[in-house]
C-alpha positions in Angstrom: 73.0 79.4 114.3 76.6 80.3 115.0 78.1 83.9 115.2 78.5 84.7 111.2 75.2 84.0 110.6 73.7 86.5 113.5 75.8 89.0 111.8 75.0 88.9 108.7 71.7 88.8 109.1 71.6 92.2 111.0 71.1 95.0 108.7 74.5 96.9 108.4 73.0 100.1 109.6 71.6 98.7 113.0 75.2 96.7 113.7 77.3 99.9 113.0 74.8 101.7 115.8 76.1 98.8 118.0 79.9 98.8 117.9 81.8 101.8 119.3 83.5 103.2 116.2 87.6 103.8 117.1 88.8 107.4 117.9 89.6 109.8 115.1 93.8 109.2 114.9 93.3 105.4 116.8 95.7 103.3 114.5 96.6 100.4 117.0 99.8 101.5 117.7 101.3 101.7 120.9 102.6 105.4 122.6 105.4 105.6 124.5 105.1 107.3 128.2 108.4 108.2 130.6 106.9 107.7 133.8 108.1 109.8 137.5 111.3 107.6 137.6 112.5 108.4 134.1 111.8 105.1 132.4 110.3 105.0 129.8 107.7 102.3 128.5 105.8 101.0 125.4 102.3 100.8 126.7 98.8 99.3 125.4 97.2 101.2 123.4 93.4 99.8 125.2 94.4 99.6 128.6 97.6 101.5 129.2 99.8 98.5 130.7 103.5 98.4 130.5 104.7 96.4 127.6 108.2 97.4 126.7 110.8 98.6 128.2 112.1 101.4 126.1 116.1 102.4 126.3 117.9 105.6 124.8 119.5 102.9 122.0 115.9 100.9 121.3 114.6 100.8 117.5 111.8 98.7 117.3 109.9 98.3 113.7 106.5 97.3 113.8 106.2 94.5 116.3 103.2 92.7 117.0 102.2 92.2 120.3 100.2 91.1 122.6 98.6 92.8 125.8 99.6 90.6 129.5 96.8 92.1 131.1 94.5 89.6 132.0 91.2 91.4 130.9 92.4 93.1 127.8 94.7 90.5 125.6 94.4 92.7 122.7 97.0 92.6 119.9 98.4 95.9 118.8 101.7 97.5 117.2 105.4 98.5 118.6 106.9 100.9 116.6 109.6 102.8 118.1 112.1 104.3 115.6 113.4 107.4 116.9 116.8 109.1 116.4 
């Protein structure tokens, strides 16, 4: 029985008890933090490592991406467009 099957053949009601439900206003998208020395960095959304270097010039439109940390690897959005 692989994966798929398991799932569907839990009743919808019992899996939604099992999975943690996102945040109210989680959309995926990466914030962007200054830190004590003034730079300023795109970070995971899940786990809150550094992803991209933000500069005063940066516009960045909705790049994919991928988490480095080793125990998170999640994907999740860059989107930096601020004037």
């Amino acid at each position: 029985m692989n994966m798929a099957d398991v799932i569907n053949s839990i009743e919808q009601d019992a899996f939604r008890r099992c999975v943690n439900q996102p945040e109210d206003g989680f959309d995926g998208i990466a914030t962007v933090k200054t830190f004590p020395d003034g730079s300023r960095w795109a970070v995971c959304p899940w786990c809150g490592k550094k992803a991209v270097k933000i500069l005063p010039e940066t516009r960045i439109f909705k790049m994919p991406y991928k988490c480095k940390n080793s125990k998170c690897r999640r994907d999740f959005t860059v989107h930096v467009w601020e004037v």
